[in-house]
C-alpha positions as CSV (number, residue, x, y, z in Angstrom):
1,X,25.1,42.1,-41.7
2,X,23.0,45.5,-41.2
3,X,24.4,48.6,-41.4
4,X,25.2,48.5,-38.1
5,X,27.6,45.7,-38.4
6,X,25.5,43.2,-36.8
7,X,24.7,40.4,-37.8
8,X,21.1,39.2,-38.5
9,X,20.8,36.1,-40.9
10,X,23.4,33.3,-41.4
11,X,22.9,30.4,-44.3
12,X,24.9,27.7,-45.7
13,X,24.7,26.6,-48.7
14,X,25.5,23.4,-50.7
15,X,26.5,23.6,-54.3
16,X,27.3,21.1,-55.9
17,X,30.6,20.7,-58.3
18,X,30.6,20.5,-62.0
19,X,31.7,17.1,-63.2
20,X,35.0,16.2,-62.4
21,X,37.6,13.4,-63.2
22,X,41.0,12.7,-62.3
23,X,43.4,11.5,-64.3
24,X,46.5,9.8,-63.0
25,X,50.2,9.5,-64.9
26,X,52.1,7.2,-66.1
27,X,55.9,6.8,-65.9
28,X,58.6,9.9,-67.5
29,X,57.4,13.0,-65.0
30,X,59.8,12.4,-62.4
31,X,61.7,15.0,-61.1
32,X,64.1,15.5,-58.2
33,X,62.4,16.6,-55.2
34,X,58.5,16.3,-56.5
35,X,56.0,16.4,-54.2
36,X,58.5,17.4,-51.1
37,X,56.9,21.1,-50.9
38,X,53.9,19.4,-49.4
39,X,55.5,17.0,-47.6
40,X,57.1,19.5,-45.7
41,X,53.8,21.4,-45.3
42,X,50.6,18.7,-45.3
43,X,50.6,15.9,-42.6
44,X,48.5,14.1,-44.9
45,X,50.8,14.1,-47.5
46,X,53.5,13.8,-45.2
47,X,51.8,10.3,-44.0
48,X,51.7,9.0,-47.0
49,X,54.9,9.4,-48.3
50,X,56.5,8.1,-45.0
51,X,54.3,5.1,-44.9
52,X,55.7,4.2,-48.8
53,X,59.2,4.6,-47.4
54,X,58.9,2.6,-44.2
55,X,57.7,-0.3,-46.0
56,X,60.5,0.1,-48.7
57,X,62.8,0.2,-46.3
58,X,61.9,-2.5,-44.0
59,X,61.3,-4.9,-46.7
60,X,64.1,-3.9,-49.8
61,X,66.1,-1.7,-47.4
62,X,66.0,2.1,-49.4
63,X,64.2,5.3,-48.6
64,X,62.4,6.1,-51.6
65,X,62.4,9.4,-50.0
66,X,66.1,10.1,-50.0
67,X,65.7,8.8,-53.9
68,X,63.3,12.1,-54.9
69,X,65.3,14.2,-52.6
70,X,68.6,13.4,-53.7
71,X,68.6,11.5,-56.9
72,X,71.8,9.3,-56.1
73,X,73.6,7.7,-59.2
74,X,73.9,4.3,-56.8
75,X,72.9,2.6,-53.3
76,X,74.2,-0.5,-51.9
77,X,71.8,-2.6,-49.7
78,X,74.0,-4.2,-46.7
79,X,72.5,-7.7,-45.6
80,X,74.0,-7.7,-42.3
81,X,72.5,-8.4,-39.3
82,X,69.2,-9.9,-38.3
83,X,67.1,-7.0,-40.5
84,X,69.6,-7.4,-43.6
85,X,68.8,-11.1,-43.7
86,X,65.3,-10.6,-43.8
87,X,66.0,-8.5,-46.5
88,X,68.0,-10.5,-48.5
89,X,65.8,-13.5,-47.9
90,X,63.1,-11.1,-49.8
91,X,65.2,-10.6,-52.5
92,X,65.7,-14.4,-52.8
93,X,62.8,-15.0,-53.0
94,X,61.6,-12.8,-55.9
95,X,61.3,-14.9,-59.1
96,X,60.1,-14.1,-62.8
97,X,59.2,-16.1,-65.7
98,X,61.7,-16.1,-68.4
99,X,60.4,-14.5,-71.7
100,X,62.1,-17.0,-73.7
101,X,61.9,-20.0,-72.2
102,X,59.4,-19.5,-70.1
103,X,61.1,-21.3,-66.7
104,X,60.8,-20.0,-63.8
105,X,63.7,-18.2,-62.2
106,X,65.1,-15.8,-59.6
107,X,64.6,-12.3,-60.2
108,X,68.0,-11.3,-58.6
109,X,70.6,-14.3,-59.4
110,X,72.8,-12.2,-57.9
111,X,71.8,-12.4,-54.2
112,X,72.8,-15.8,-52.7
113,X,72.6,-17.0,-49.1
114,X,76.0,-15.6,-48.7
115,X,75.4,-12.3,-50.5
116,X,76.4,-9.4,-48.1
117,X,75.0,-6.6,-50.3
118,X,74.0,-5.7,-52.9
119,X,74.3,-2.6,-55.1
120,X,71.8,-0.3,-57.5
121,X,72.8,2.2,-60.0
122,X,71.8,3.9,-63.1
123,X,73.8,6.9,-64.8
124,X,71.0,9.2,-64.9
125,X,70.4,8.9,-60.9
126,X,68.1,6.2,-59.4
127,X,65.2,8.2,-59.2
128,X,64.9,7.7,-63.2
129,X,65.4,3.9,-63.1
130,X,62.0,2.3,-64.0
131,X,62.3,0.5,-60.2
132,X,62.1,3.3,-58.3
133,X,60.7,6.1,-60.5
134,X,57.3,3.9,-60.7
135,X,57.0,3.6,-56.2
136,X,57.9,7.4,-56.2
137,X,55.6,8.8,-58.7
138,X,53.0,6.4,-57.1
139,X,53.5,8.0,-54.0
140,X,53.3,11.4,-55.5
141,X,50.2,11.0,-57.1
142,X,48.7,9.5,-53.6
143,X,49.8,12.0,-51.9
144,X,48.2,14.9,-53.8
145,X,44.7,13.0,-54.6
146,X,45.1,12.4,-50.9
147,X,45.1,16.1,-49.9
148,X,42.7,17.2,-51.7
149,X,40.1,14.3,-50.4
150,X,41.1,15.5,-46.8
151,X,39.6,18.9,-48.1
152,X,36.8,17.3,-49.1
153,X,36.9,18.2,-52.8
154,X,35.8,15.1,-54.3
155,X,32.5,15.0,-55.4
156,X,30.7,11.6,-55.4
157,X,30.3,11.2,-59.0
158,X,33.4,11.6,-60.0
159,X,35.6,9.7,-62.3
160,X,39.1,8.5,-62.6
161,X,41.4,7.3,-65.0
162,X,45.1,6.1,-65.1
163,X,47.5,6.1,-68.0
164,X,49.6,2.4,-67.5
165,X,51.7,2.9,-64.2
166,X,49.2,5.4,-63.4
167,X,46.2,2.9,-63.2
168,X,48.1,1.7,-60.0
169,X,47.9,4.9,-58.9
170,X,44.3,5.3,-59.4
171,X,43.0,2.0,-58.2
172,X,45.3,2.9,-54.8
173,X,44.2,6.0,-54.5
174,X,40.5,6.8,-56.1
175,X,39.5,3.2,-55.2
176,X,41.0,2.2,-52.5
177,X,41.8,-1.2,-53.9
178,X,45.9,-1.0,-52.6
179,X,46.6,0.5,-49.3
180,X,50.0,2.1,-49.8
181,X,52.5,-0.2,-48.6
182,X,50.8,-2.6,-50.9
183,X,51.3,-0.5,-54.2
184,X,54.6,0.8,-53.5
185,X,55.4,-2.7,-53.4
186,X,53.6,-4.0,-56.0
187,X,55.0,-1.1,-58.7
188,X,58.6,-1.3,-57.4
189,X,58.5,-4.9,-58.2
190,X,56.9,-4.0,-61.6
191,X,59.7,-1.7,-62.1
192,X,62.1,-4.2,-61.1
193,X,61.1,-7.0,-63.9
194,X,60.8,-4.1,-66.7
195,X,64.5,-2.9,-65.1
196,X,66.1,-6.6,-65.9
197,X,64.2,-7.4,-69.1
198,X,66.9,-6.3,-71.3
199,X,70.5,-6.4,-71.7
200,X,72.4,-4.0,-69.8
201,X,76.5,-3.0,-70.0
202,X,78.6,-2.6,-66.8
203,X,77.4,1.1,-66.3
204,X,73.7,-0.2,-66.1
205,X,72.9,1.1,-69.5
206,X,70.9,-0.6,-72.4
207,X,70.8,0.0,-75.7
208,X,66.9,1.3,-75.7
209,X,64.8,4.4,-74.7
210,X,62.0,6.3,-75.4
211,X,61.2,9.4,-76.6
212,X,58.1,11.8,-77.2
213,X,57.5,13.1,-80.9
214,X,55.6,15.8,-81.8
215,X,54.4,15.7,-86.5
216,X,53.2,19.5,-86.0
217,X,57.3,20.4,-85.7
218,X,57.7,19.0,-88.8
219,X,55.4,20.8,-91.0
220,X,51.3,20.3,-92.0
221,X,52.6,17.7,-94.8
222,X,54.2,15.1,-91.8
223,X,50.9,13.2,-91.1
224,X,50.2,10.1,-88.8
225,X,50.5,8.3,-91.7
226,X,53.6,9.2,-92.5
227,X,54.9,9.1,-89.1
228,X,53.8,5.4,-88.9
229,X,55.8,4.7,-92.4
230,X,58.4,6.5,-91.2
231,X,59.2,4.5,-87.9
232,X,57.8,1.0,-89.6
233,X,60.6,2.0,-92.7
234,X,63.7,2.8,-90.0
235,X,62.8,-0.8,-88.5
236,X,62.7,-3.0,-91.7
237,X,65.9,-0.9,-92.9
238,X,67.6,-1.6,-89.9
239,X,66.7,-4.9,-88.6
240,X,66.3,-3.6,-84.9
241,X,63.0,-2.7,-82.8
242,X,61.4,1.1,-83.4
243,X,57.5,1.2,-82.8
244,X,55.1,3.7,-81.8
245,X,53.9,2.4,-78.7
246,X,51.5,5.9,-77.1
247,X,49.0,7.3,-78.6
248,X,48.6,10.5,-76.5
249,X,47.5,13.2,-78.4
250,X,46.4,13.3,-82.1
251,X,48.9,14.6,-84.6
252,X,50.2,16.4,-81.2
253,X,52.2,13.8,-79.2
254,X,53.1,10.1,-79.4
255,X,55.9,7.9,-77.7
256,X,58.0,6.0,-79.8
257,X,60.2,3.0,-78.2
258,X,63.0,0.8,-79.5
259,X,66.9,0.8,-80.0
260,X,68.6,3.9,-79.7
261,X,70.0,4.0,-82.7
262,X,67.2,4.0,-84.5
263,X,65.8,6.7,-82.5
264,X,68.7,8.8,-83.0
265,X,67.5,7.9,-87.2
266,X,64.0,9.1,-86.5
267,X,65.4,12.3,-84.9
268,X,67.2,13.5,-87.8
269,X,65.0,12.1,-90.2
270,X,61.9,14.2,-88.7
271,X,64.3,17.3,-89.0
272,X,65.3,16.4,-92.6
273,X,61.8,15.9,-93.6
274,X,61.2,19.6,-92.3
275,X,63.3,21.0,-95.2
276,X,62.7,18.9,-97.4
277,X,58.5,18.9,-97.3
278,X,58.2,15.6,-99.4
279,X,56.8,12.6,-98.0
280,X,57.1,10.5,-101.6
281,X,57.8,6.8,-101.3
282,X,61.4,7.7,-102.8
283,X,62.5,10.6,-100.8
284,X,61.1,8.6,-97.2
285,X,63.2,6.4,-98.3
286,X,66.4,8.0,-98.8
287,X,66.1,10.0,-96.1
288,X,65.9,6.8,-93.7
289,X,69.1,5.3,-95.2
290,X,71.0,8.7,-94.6
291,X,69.4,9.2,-91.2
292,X,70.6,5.6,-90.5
293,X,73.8,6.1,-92.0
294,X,74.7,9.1,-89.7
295,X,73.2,7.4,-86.6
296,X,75.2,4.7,-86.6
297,X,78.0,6.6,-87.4
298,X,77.8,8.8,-84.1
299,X,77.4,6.0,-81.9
300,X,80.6,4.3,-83.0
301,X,82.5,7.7,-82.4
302,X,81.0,7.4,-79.4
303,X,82.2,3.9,-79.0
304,X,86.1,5.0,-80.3
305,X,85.9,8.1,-77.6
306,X,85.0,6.4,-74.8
307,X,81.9,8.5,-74.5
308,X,78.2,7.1,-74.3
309,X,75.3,7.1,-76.7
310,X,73.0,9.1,-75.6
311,X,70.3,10.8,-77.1
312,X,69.7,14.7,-77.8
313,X,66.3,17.0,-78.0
314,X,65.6,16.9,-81.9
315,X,63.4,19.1,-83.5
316,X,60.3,17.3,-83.3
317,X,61.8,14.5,-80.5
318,X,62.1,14.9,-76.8
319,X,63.9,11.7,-75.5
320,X,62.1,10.4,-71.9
321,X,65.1,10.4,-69.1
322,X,65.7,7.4,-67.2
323,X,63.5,5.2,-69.6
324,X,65.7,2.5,-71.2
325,X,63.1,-0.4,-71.6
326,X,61.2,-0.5,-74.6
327,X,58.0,-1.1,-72.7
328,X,54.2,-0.6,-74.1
329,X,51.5,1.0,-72.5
């Protein structure tokens, strides 16, 4: 533009991006109503998410949508009618291989040919059962990558990766390997057989979780090491499942999985081992046996009040809502 205002030379240029990768999450980021800000403003986003529910819907007869937007504690899915049949017959037909025995068998024993509904429910709200947290954050993820490739912002050497339910994610979304109703599918399914692999009491609650520990709360002395001979100790010493099953960020962040009571133990021992900077043979030792000790001593007050276990924020433990299945990943 000359001084006049006018102007005499246009150009385009092409510049091209600094190397890029995208990297797609696994399951415990849910939250109510993620990713409905840009449903509500991007039609590409928007399309996405409504194809997902559509195809849950017509095929397992939920909205996955009003499960972010609402978080309901249960849903009952009616079989009635020519639609609810279909559904149902879906349901019947789901089958899993027993762990144990290794028959096959139905997935849902539950739903018979003269099943009229049949109900879902998890204490923490739905959207944090395994089932439909894995379709939703699948969606979510979709939908952003999917924005931003309508923008054009994806340069052609870039590079993906996907942290367990997040490689579905990727491959659906970077690849192109699943359209969407196929993934949703596929993941809610997934979520379905993790969902029914343990034992669960008449509220839907198991006697597992998860949580996320961090060995810099502790102190410089509480090493990986120690960590490891920490949770392998709380295991032996109670004869129930503790392991360390993500590796996410060195001496930063790892996921440890098993029985709640024994995470409940690791919580209080990491805080003990705080004050007490000592990682002898002798003092890990005691302080497992205490940690144990009051562990199981809370959950049967629990028990005697009526109340349920759950588990707290510890010092150097953040417990992952919703997830009650000691999976790996």
């Amino acid at each position: 533009v000359n001084g006049s205002g006018e102007r005499v030379v246009s150009a385009r240029a092409v510049v091209k991006q600094a190397p890029m990768a995208f990297v797609f999450t696994g399951q415990g980021s849910a939250a109510v109503g993620m990713g409905m800000d840009r449903y509500q403003e991007s039609t590409v986003a928007r399309d996405i998410w409504n194809r997902g529910d559509t195809h849950l819907r017509k095929t397992f007869g939920f909205s996955i949508l009003d499960m972010v937007r609402k978080n309901p504690k249960s849903i009952t899915v009616h079989f009635g009618g020519k639609k609810g049949r279909k559904i149902r017959e879906k349901y019947m037909s789901l089958t899993c291989e027993d762990p144990v025995t290794g028959e096959i068998a139905p997935l849902l024993p539950e739903i018979n040919a003269r099943t009229q509904s049949f109900s879902f429910s998890a204490p923490e709200g739905l959207l944090f059962a395994t089932q439909f947290s894995q379709p939703a954050l699948v969606l979510l993820e979709k939908a952003m990558f999917s924005e931003i490739e309508a923008a054009q912002l994806i340069p052609d050497d870039a590079h993906f990766a996907g942290h367990s339910l997040g490689e579905y994610a990727g491959l659906s979304s970077f690849a192109g390997a699943l359209a969407v109703e196929d993934v949703v599918e596929v993941v809610f399914l997934r979520g379905l057989i993790m969902q029914k692999a343990v034992k669960r009491d008449a509220e839907g609650r198991s006697d597992y979780g998860m949580v996320a520990t961090n060995p810099t709360r502790v102190g410089p002395h509480f090493t990986e090491e120690v960590m490891h001979k920490i949770v392998d100790g709380i295991e032996a010493a109670s004869g129930k499942l503790l392991q360390v099953v993500n590796f996410n960020i060195q001496q930063r962040q790892y996921v440890v999985a098993g029985e709640n009571v024994n995470l409940e133990t690791l919580s209080l021992a990491l805080t003990a081992f705080k004050a007490l900077k000592s990682t002898a043979a002798e003092d890990v030792e005691k302080v497992i046996a205490d940690s144990l000790v009051q562990a199981r001593a809370r959950k049967e007050k629990c028990e005697q009040t009526g109340r349920p276990f759950t588990l707290a924020r510890g010092l150097a433990t953040i417990p992952l809502v919703g997830i009650d299945v000691p999976f790996h990943s």
